[in-house]
C-alpha positions as CSV (number, residue, x, y, z in Angstrom):
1,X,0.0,0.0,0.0
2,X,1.1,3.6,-0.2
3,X,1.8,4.2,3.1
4,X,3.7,1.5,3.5
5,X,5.7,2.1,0.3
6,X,6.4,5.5,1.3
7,X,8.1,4.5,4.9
8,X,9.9,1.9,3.0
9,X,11.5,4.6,0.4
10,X,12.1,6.6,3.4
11,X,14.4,4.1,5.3
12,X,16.1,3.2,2.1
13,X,16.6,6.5,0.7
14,X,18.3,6.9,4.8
15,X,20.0,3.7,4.6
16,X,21.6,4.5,1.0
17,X,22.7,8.1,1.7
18,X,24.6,6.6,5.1
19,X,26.1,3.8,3.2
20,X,27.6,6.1,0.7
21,X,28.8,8.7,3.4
22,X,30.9,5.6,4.1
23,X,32.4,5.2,0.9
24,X,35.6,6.5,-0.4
25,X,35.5,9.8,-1.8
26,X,34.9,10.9,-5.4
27,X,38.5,10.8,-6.5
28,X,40.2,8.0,-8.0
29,X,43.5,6.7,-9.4
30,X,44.1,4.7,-12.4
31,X,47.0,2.4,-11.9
32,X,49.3,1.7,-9.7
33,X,49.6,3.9,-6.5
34,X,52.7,5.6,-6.1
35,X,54.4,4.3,-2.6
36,X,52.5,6.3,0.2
37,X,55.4,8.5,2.3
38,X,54.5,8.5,6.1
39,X,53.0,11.5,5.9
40,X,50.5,10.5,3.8
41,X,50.3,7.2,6.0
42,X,49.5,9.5,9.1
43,X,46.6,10.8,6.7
44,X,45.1,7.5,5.4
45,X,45.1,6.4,8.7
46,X,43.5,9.8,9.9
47,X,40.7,9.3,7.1
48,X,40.2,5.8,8.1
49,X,39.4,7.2,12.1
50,X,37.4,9.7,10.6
51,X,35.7,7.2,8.4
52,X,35.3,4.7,11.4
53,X,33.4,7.3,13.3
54,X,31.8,8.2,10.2
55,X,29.9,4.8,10.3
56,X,29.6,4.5,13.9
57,X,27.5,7.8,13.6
58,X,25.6,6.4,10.9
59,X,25.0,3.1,13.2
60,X,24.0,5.5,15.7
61,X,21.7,7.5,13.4
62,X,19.8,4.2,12.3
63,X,19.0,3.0,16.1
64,X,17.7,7.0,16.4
65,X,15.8,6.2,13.5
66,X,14.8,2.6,14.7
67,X,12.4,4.6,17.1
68,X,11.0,6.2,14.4
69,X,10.4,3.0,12.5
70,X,8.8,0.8,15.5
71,X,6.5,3.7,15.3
72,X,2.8,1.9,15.8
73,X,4.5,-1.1,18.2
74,X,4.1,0.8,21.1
75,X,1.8,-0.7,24.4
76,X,-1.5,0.4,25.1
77,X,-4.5,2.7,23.7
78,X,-4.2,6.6,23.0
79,X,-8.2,7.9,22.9
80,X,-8.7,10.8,20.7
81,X,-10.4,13.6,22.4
82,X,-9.1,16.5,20.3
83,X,-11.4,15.3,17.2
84,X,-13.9,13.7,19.2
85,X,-16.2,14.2,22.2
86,X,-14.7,11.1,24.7
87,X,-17.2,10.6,27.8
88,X,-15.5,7.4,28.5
89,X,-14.4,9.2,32.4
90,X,-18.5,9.3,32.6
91,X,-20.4,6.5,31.4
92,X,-23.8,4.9,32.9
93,X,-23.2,5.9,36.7
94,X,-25.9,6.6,39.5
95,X,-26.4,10.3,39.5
96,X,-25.8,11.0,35.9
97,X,-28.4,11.3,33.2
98,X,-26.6,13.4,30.5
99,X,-27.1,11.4,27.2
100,X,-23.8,11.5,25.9
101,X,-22.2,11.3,29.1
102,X,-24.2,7.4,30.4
103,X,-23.2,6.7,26.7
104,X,-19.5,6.5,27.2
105,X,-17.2,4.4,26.8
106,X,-15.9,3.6,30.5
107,X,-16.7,0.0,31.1
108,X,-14.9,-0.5,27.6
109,X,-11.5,1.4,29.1
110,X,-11.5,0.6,32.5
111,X,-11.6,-3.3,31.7
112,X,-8.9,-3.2,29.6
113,X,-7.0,-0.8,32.4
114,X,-8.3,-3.8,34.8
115,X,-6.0,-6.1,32.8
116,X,-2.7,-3.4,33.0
117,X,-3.1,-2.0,29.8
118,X,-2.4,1.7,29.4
119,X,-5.1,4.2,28.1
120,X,-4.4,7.5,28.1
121,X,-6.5,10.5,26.9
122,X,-5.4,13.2,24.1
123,X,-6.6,16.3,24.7
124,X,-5.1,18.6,22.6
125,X,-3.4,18.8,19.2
126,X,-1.9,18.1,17.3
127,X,-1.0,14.3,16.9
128,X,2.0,13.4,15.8
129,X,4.5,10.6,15.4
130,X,5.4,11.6,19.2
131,X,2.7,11.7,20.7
132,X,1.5,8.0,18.8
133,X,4.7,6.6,19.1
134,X,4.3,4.8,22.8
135,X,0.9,3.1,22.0
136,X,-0.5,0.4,20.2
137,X,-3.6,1.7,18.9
138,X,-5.6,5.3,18.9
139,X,-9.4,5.2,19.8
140,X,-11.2,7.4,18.0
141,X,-14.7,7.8,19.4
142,X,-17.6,9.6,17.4
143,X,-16.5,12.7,15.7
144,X,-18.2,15.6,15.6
145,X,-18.1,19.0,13.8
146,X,-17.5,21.4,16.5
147,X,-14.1,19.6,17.6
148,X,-11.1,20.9,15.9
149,X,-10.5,19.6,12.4
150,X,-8.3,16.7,11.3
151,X,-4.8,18.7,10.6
152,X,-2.8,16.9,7.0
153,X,0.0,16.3,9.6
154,X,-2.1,14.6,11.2
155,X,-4.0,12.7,8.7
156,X,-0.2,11.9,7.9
157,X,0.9,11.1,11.3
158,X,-1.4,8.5,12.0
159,X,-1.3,6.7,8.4
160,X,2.1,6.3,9.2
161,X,1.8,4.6,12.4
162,X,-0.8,2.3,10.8
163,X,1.1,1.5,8.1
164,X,4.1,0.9,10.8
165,X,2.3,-1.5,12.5
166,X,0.2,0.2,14.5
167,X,-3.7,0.3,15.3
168,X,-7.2,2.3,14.2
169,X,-10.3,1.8,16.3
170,X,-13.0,4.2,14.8
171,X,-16.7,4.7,16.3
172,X,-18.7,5.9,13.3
173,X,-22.8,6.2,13.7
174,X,-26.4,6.6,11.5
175,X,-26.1,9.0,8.4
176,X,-24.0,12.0,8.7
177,X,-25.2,12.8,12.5
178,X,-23.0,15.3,14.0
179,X,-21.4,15.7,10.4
180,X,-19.0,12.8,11.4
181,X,-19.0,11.3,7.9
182,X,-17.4,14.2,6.4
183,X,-15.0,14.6,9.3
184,X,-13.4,11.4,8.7
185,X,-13.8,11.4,5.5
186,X,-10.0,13.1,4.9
187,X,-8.5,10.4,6.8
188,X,-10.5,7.0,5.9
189,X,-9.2,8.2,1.8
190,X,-6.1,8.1,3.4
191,X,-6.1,5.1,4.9
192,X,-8.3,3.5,1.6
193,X,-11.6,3.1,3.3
194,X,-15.1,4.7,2.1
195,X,-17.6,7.1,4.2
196,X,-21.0,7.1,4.2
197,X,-24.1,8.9,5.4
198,X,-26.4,6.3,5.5
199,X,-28.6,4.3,8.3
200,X,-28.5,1.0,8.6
201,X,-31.7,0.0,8.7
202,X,-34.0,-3.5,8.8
203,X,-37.0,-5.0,8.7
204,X,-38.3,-8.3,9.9
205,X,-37.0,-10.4,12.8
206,X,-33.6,-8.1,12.8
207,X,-35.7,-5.4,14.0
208,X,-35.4,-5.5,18.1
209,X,-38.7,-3.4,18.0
210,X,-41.2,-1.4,15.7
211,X,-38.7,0.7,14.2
212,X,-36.0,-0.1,12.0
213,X,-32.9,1.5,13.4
214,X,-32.6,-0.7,16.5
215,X,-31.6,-4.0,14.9
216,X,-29.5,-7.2,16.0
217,X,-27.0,-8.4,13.6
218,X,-26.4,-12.0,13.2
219,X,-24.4,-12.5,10.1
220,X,-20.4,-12.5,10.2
221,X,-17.8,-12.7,7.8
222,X,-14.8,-15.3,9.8
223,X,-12.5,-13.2,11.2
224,X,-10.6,-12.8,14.5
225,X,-12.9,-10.3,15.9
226,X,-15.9,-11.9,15.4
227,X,-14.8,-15.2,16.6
228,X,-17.3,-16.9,19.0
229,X,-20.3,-14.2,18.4
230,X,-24.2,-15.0,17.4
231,X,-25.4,-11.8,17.6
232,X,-24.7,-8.1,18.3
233,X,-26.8,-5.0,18.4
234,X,-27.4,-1.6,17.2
235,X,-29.3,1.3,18.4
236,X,-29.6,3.2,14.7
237,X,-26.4,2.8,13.6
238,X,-24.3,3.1,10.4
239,X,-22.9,1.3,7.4
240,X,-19.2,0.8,6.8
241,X,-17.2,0.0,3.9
242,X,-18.2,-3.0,2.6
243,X,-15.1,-4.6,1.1
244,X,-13.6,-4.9,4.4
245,X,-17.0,-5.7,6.4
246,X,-17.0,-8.4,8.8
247,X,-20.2,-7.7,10.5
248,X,-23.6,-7.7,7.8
249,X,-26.9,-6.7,8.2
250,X,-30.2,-9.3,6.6
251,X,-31.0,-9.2,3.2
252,X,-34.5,-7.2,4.2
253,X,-32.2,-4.3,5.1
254,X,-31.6,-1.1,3.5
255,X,-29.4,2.3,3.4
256,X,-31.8,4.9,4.5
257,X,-30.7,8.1,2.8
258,X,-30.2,11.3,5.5
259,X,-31.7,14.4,4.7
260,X,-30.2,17.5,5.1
261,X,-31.1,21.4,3.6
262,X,-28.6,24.2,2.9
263,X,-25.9,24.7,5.8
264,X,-26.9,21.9,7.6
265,X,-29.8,24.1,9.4
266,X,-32.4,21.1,8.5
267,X,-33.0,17.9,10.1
268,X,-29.9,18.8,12.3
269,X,-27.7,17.2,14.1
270,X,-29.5,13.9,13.8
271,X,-29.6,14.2,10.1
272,X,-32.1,11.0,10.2
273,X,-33.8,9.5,7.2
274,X,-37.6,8.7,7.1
275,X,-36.7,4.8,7.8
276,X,-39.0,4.1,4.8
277,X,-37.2,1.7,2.2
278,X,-36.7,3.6,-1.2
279,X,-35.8,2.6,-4.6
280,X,-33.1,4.3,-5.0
281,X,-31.6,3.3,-1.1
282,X,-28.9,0.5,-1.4
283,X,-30.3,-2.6,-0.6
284,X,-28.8,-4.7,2.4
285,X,-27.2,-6.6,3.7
286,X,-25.2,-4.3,4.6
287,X,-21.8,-3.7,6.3
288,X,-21.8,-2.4,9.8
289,X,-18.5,-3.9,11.2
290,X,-15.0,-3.6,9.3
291,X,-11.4,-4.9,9.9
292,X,-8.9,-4.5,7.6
293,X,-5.2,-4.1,7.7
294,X,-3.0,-1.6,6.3
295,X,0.6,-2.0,5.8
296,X,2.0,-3.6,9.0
297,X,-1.3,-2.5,10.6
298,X,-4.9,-2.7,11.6
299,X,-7.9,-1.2,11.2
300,X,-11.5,-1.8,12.9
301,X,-14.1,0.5,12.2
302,X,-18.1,0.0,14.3
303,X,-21.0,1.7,12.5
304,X,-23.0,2.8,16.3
305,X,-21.7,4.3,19.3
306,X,-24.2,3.1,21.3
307,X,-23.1,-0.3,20.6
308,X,-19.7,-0.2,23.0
309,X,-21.4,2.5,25.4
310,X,-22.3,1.5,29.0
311,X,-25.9,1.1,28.0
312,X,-25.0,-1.3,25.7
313,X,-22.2,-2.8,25.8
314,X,-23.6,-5.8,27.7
315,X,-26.4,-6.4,25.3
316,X,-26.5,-9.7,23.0
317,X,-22.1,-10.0,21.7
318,X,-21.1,-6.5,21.6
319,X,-19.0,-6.8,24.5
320,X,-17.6,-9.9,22.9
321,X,-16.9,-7.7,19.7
322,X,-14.7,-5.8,21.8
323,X,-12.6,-8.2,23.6
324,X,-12.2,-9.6,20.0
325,X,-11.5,-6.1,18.9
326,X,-9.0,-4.9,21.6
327,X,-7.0,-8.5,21.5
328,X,-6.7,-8.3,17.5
329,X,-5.6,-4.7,17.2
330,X,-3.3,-4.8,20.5
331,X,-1.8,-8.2,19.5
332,X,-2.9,-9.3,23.2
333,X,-5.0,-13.3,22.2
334,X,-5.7,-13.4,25.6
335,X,-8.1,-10.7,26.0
336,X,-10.6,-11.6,23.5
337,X,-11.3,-14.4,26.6
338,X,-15.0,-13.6,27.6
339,X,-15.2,-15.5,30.7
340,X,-12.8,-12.6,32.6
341,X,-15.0,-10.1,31.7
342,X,-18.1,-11.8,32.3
343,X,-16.5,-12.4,36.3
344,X,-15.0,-9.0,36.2
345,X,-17.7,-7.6,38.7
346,X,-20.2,-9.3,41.0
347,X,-23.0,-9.7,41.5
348,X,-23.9,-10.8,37.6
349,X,-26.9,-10.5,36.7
350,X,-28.0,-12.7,33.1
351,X,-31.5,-10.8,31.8
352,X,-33.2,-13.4,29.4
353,X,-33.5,-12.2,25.9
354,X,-34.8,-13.0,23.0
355,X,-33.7,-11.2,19.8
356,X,-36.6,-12.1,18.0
357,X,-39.3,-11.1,20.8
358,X,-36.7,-8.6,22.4
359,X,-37.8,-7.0,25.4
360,X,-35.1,-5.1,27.5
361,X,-33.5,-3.7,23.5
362,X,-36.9,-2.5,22.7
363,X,-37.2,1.9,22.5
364,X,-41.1,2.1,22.5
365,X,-43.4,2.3,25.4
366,X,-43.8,-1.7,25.7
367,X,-40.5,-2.5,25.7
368,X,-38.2,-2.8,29.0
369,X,-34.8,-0.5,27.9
370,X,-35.3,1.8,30.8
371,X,-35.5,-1.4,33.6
372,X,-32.2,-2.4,31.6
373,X,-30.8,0.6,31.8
374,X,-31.8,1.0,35.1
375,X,-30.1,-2.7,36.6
376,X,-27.1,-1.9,34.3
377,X,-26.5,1.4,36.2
378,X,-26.4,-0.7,39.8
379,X,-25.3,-4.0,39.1
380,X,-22.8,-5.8,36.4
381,X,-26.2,-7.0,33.8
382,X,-25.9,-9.1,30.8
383,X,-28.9,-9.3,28.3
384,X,-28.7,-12.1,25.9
385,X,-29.7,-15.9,25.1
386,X,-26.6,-17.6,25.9
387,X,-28.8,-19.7,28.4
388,X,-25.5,-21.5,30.0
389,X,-24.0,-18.8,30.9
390,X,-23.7,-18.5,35.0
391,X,-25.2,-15.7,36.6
392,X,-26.1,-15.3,40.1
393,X,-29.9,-14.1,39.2
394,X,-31.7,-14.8,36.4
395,X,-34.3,-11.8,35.1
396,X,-36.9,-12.8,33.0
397,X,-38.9,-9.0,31.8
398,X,-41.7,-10.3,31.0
399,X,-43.8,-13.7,31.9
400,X,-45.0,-14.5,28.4
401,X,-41.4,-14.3,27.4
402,X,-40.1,-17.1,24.7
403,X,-38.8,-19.6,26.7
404,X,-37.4,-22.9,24.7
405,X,-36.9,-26.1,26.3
406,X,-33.1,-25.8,26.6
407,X,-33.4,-22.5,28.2
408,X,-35.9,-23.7,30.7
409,X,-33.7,-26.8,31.4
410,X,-31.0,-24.3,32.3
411,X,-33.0,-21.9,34.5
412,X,-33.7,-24.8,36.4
413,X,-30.7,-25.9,36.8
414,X,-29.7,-22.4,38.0
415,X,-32.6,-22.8,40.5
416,X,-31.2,-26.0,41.8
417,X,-28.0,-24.9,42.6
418,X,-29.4,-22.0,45.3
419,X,-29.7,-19.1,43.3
420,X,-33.0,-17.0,42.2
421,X,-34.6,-15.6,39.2
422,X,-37.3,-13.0,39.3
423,X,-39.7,-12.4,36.7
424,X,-41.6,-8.9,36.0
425,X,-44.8,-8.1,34.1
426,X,-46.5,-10.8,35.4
427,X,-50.1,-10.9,35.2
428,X,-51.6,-12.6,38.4
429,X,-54.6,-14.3,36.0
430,X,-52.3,-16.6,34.2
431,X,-49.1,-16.5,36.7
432,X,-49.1,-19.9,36.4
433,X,-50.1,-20.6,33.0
434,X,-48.0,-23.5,31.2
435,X,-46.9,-20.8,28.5
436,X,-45.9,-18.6,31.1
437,X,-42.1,-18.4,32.3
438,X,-43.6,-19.3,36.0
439,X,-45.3,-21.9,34.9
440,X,-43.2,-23.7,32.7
441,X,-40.5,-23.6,35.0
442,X,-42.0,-25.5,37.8
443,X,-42.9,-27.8,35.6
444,X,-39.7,-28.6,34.0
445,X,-38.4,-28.6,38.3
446,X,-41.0,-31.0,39.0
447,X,-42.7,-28.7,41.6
448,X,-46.6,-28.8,42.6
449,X,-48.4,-25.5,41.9
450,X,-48.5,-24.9,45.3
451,X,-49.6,-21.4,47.0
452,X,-46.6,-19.6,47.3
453,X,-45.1,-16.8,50.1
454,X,-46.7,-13.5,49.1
455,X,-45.7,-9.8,50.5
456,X,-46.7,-6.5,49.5
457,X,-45.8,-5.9,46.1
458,X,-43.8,-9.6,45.7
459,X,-44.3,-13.1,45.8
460,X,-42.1,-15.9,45.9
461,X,-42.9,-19.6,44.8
462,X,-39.8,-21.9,46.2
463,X,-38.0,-24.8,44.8
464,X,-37.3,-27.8,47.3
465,X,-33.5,-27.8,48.0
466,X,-32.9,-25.0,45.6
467,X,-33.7,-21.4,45.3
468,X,-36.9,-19.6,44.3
469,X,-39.1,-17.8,41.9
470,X,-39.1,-14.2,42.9
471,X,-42.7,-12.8,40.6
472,X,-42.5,-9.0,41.5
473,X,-46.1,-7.6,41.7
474,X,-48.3,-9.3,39.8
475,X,-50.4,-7.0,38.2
476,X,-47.4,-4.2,38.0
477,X,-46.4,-3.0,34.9
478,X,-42.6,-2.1,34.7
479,X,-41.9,-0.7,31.0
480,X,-40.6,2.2,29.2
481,X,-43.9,3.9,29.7
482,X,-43.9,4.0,33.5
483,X,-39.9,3.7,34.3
484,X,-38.3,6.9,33.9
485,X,-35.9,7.2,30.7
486,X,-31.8,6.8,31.8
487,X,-31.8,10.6,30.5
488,X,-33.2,12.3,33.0
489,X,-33.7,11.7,37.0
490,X,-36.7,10.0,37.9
491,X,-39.6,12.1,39.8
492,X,-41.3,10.6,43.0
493,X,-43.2,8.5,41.8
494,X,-40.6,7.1,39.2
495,X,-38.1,7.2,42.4
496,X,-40.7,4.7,43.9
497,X,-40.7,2.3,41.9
498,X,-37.1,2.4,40.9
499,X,-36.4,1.7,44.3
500,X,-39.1,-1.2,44.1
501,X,-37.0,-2.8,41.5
502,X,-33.5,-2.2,43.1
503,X,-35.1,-4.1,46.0
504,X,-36.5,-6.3,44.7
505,X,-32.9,-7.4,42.6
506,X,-31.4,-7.0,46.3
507,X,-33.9,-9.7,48.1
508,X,-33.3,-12.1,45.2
509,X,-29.8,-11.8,44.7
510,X,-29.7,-12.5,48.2
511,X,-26.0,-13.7,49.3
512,X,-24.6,-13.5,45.7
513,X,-24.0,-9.4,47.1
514,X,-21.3,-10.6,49.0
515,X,-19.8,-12.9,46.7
516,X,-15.9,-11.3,45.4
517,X,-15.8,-10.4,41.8
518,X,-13.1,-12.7,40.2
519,X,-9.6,-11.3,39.5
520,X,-8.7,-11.2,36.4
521,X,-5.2,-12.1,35.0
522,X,-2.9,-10.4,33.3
């Protein structure tokens, strides 16, 4: 590639000018030498110390220079906050409700900080080969018009250290929000990759809920970084280049055009489409996920920043996607291990989830995101289907959810061994109800319907010798239309029933609180 050839010219252009500084000068004589008189002795051996320094020097100059060319082998991750807004110091925390702030990227940091790998912040400009040279790979969150522009020496300075070996993680998003697409345009034609302003958008059983922005994504190219993953999810996200895509939307998707009038004052910042398939809109599927290398180096590019936030991360495989992410692009194998991160913190808590009936990755008033949001801001909560994984509580969000056999046979075993699940939006009617999660589960344990422990606002079915069925209410609806939204603090009567959930999670949990996270190794 380019880059690379250009560094190579570089250090040979170096290499040759040193080598003939070490030569014998531009005379010459034809024949035999006369006999060299002492004097001239004294100077041949004078030009040979001279010339022995020479090369020494020029050894010298080539280990200088060898800095220079490990450029991009450095240790560790340099985040770009002079181009791009970085919340990852904020990120889904009790007390803060700022949108952009709960979205950052500090579970994603601080894990890999858990594991002794440096991350620094850059603040301000401009990068250089410096300033690149002691890391492995710069993470460049979600650019944005009103940060300082990409400099040419810049552009320059990081093809370089990509093209040296080094490492590009790039959060891109839906359309041309935030004009992001042009941003990085400069620098991804540098570095031979294409921008777009499109949504990725899907219809059918991709779509999480009613709308076609929030979509899982099940199909993968084989590649390091999407080893061992069966489904990640977006929350309106974008579409990447496809010749290096490793990540695809479904065949029903599309490339929803954004709109935009003159000097950006319409439709702004979101610059959304109207999520309505067109004619002339690409047809899917789609890239949403890129890796690629370039020169010595590599490149991953995500199409949603929502994706590796805090109120994501842990949804479906996208924490997986980053493990694989991190460990390919800092040549570290042993981080793209999920079960470290998965023990990181305790108490775990595994919400039950079905992509195709989602629940807790569902926006309208129906669905459960604000509960999920609302666990993942106290406790260390999974959503997905991996129905083996260990958790120490079990959250099913609704009672009707799908529930296969395989699934069931693993909640019970989870109820055997002494631990809990609750269950919310239960209807006391058809608690029991074979197609209900209650029901089906004591069946599958074997255990007679009979009348279980109530309390105000909980009841509690038991399982001989094992742990219980926590049912919070019946009758009380917990959804996005009566928890409060993460962006914004609850009023009273929110407060109240947040706290009714957070104590209800408490109760069933039960001794799993004082249960020691794992330590992870190095």
């Amino acid at each position: 590639m380019g880059a690379r050839k250009d560094c190579s010219v570089t250090a040979a252009s170096r290499g040759g000018g040193l080598a003939r500084a070490a030569t014998p000068g531009p005379l010459e004589n034809k024949g035999e030498p006369p006999c060299p008189s002492p004097a001239f002795r004294r100077v041949d051996s004078m030009l040979a110390a001279v010339a022995l320094v020479g090369v020494l020097l020029a050894i010298g100059g080539l280990g200088r220079q060898g800095v220079g060319a490990e450029l991009g082998t450095g240790q560790g991750v340099l985040i770009d906050a002079i181009h791009a807004n970085d919340f990852s110091a904020f990120g889904l925390q009790p007390g803060l409700y700022e949108y952009h702030k709960i979205i950052g990227h500090r579970i994603a940091m601080e894990y890999l900080r858990s594991r002794g790998i440096r991350c620094d912040r850059a603040t301000e400009g401009p990068l250089d080969a410096e300033r690149l040279a002691p890391y492995r790979m710069l993470f460049v969150p979600l650019a944005s018009a009103e940060r300082p522009p990409w400099l040419v020496s810049e552009i320059a300075a990081v093809k370089s250290f990509v093209a040296a070996g080094g490492s590009l993680f790039v959060v891109t998003d839906h359309t041309n929000v935030y004009f992001h697409a042009h941003v990085l345009r400069p620098l991804f034609a540098e570095l031979e990759m294409a921008s777009f302003t499109d949504a990725a958008c899907d219809d059918g059983p991709r779509k999480l809920g009613q709308g076609a922005g929030w979509i899982s994504i099940t199909r993968f190219s084989p590649h390091p970084i999407t080893s061992g993953m069966k489904c990640i999810a977006f929350q309106t996200g974008g579409c990447v280049d496809p010749r290096f895509a490793v990540a695809w939307t479904s065949e029903r998707s599309w490339a929803d055009a954004w709109r935009v009038g003159a000097f950006g004052e319409e439709n702004a910042p979101g610059f959304y489409g109207d999520f309505i398939r067109e004619p002339t809109e690409r047809a899917g599927p789609l890239g949403v996920v890129l890796a690629k290398t370039f020169g010595s180096g590599r490149i991953v590019v995500v199409g949603d920043q929502n994706m590796l936030g805090d109120t994501f991360i842990n949804y479906a495989d996208n924490y997986r996607l980053w493990l694989n992410a991190a460990a390919w692009l800092l040549h570290l194998d042993h981080l793209r291990e999920s079960a470290p991160y998965e023990n990181w913190r305790r108490p775990r808590i595994r919400v039950h989830e079905s992509y195709e009936r989602a629940a807790v990755g569902v926006s309208e008033p129906w669905g459960c995101c604000h509960v999920w949001a609302l666990l993942s801001r106290h406790y260390w909560t999974f959503a997905n289907d991996r129905a083996a994984e260990r958790a120490d509580l079990i959250v099913f969000p609704y009672n009707d959810a799908p529930l296969p056999p395989e699934h069931a046979a693993a909640a019970v075993a989870h109820l055997r061994g002494g631990k809990n699940v609750l269950v919310l939006n239960a209807e006391a009617a058809t608690l029991l109800d074979e197609s209900g999660v209650v029901g089906r589960l004591l069946a599958v344990a074997g255990v007679a319907r009979t009348g279980p422990r109530t309390r105000p606002d909980k009841m509690i079915l038991e399982v001989p010798g094992g742990g219980a069925i926590h049912v919070l209410g019946p009758d009380r609806v917990l959804d996005n239309g009566t928890v409060a939204e993460p962006t914004r603090p609850p009023n009273a009567a929110e407060q109240e029933r947040n706290q009714l959930v957070l104590d209800a999670v408490r109760e069933a949990l039960g001794n799993a609180l004082s249960a020691p996270a794992s330590k992870a190794g190095p």
